[in-house]
MMTF fields as JSON, N, C-alpha, C and O atoms, coordinates in Angstrom:
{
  "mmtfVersion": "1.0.0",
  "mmtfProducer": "UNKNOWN",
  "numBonds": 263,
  "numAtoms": 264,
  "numGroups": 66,
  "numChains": 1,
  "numModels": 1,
  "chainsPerModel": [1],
  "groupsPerChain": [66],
  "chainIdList": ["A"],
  "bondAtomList": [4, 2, 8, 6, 12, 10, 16, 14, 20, 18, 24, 22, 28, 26, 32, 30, 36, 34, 40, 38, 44, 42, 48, 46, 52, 50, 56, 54, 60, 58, 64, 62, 68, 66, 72, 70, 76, 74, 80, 78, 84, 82, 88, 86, 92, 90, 96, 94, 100, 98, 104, 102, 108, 106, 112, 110, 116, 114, 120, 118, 124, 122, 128, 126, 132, 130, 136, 134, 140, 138, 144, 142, 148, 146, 152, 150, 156, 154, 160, 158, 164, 162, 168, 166, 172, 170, 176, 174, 180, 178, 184, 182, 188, 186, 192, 190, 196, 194, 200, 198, 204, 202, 208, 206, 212, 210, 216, 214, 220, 218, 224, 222, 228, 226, 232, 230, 236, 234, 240, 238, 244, 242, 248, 246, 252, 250, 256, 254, 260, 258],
  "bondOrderList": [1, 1, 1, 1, 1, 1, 1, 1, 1, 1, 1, 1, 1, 1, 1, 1, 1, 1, 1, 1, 1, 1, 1, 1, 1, 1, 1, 1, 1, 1, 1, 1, 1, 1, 1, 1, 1, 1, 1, 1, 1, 1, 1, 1, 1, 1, 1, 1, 1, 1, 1, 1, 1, 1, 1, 1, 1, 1, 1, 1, 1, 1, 1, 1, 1],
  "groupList": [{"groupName": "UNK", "atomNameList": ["N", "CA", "C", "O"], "elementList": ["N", "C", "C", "O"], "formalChargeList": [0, 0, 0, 0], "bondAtomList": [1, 0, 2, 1, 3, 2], "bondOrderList": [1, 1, 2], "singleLetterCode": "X", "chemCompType": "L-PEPTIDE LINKING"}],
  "groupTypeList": [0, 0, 0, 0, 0, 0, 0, 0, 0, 0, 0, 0, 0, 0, 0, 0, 0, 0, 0, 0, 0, 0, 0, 0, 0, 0, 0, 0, 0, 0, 0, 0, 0, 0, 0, 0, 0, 0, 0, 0, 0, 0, 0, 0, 0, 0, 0, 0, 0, 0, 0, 0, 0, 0, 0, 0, 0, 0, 0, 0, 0, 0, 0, 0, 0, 0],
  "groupIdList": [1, 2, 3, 4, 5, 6, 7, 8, 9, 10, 11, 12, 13, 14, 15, 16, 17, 18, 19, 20, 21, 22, 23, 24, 25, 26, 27, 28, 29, 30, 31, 32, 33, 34, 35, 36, 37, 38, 39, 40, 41, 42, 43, 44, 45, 46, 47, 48, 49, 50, 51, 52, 53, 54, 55, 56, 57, 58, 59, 60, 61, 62, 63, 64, 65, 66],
  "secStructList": [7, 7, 7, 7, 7, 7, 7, 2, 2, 2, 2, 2, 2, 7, 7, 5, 7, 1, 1, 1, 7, 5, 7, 7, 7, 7, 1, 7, 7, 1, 1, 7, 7, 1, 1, 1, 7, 2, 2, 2, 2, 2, 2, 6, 6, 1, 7, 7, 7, 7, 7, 6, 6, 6, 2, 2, 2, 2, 2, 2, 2, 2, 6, 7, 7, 7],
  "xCoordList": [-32.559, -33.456, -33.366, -32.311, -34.441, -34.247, -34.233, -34.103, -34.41, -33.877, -34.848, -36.054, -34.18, -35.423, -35.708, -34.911, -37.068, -37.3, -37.132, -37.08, -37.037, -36.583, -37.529, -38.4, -37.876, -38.899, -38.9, -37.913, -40.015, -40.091, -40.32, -39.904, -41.254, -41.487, -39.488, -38.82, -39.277, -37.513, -37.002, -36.793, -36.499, -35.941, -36.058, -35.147, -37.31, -37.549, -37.369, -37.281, -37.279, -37.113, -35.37, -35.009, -34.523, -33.359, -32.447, -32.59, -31.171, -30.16, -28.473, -27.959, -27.805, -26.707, -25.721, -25.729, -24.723, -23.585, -22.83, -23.2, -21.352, -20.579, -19.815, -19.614, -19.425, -18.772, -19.988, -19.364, -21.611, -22.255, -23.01, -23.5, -23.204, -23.774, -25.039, -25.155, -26.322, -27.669, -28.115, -28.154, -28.468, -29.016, -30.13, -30.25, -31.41, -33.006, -32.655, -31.614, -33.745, -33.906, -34.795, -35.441, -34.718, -34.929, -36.42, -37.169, -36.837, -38.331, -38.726, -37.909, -40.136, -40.651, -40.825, -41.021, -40.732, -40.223, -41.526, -41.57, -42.602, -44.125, -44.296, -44.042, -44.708, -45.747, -45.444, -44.969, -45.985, -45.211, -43.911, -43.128, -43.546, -42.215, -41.763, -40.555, -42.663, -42.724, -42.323, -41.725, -42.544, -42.703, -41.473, -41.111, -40.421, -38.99, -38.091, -38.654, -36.899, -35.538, -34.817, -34.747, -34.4, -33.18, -32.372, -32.265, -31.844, -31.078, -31.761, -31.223, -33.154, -33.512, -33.925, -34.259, -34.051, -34.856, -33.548, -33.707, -32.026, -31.223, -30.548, -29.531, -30.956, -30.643, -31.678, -31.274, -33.255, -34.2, -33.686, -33.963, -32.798, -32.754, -31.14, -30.634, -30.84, -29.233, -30.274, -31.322, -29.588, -30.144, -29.106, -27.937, -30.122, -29.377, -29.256, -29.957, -28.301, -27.984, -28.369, -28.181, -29.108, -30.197, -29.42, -28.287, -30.547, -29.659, -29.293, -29.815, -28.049, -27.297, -28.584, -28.876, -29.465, -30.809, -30.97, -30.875, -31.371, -31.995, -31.097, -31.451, -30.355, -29.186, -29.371, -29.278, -29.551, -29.393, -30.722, -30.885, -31.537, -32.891, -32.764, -32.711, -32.696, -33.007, -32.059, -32.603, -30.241, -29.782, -30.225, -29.908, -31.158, -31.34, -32.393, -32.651, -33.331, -34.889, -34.055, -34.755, -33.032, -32.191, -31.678, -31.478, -31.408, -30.618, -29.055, -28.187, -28.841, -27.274, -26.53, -25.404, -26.768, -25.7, -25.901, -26.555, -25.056, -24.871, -23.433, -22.948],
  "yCoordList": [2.213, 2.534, 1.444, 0.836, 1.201, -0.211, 0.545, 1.638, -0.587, -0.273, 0.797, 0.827, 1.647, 1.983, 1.603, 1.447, 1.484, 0.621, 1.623, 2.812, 1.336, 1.769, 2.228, 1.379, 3.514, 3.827, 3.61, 4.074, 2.612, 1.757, 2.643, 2.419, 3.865, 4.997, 5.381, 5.214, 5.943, 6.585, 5.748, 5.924, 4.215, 3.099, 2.862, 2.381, 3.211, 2.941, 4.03, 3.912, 5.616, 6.472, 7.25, 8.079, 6.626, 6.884, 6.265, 5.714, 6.186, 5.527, 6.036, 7.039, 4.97, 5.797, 5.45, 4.22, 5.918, 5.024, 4.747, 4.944, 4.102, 4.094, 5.432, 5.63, 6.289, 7.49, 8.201, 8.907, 8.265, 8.472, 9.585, 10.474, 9.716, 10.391, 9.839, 8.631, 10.811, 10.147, 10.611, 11.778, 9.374, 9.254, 9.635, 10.633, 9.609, 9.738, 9.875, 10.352, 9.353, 9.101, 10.628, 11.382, 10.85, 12.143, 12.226, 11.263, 13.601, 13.509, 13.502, 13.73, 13.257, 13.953, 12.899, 13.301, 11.338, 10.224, 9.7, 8.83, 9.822, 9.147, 9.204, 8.312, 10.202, 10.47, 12.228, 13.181, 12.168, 14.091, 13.326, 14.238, 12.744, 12.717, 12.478, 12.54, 12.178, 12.581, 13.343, 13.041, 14.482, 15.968, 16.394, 17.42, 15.87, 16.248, 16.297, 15.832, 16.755, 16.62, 15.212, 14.54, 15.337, 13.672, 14.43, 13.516, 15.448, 15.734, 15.55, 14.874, 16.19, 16.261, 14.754, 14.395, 13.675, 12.484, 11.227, 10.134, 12.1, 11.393, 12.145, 11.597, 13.158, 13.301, 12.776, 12.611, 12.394, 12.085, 10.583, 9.967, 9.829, 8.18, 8.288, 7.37, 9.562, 9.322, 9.724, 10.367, 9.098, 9.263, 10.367, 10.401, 11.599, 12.405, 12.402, 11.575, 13.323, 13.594, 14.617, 15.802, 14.047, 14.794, 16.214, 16.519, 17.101, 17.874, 17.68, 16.792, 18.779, 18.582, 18.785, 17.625, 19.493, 19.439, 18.621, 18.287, 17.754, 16.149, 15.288, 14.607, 15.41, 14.673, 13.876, 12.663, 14.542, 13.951, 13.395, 12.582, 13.858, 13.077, 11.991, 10.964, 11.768, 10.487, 9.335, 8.455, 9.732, 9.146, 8.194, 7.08, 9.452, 8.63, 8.05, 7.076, 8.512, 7.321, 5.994, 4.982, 5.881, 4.686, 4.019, 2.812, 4.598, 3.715, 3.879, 3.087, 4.75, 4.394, 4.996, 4.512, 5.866, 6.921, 6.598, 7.165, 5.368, 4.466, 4.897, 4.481],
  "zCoordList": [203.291, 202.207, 201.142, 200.965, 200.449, 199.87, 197.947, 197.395, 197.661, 195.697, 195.173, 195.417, 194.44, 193.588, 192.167, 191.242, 192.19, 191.096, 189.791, 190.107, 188.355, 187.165, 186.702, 186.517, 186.318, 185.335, 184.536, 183.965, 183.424, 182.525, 181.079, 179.942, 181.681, 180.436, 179.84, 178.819, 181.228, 180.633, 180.068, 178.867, 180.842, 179.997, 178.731, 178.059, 178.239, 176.674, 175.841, 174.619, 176.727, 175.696, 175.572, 174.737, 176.726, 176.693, 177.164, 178.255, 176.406, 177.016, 177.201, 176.706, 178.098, 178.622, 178.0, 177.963, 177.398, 176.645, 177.849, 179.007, 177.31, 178.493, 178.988, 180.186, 178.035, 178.46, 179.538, 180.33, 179.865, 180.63, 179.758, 180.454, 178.392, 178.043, 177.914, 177.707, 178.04, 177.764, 176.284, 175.893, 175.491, 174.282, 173.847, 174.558, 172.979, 172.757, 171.327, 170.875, 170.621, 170.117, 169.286, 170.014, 168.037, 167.447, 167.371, 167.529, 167.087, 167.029, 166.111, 165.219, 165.686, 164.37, 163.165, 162.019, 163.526, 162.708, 162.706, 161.836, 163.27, 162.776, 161.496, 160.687, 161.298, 160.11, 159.434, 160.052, 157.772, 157.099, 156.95, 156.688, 156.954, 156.413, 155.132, 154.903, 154.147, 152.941, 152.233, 151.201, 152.6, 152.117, 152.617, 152.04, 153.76, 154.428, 153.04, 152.049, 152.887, 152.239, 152.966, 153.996, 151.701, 151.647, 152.922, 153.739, 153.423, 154.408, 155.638, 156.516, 155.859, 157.271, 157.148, 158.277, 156.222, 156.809, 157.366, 157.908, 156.87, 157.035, 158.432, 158.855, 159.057, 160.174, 161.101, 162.252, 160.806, 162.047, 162.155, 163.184, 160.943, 161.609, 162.999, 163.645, 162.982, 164.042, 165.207, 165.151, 166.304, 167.779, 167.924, 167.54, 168.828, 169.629, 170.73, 171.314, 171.63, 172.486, 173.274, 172.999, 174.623, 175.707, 175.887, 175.514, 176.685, 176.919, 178.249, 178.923, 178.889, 180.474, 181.209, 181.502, 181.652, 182.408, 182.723, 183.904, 181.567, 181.39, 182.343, 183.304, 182.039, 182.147, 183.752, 183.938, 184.421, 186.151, 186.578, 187.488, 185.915, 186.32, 185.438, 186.114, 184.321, 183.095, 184.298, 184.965, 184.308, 184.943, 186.718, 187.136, 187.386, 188.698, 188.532, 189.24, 187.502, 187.37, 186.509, 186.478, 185.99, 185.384, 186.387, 186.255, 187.432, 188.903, 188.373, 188.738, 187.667, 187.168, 188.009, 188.13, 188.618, 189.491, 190.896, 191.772, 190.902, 192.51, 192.932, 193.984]
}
């Protein structure tokens, strides 16, 4: 069976640290954010952490789990 190629959409919307956790990036950061609290606008700039679901698909469309 030959390589599989990387999905270019996932690649850009998540990533793997080294401990193997998958990253993304928070939602809600377009646009209205004006009108947010100094708290919620200082939690949408931290990247969170996918959930376990996620977790095994993000990883095999990444090619990471060889």
């Amino acid at each position: 069976m030959g390589k599989l190629k990387t999905k270019k959409a996932v690649s850009k919307r998540f990533k793997i640290t080294k401990t193997g956790k998958v990253t993304k990036q928070t939602c809600g950061k377009g646009h209205f954010n004006s009108r947010e609290t100094g708290n919620v606008k200082r939690n949408k700039r931290k990247d969170g952490v996918a959930r376990k679901p996620l977790n095994k698909t993000v990883k095999i469309t990444l090619n990471s789990s060889k």
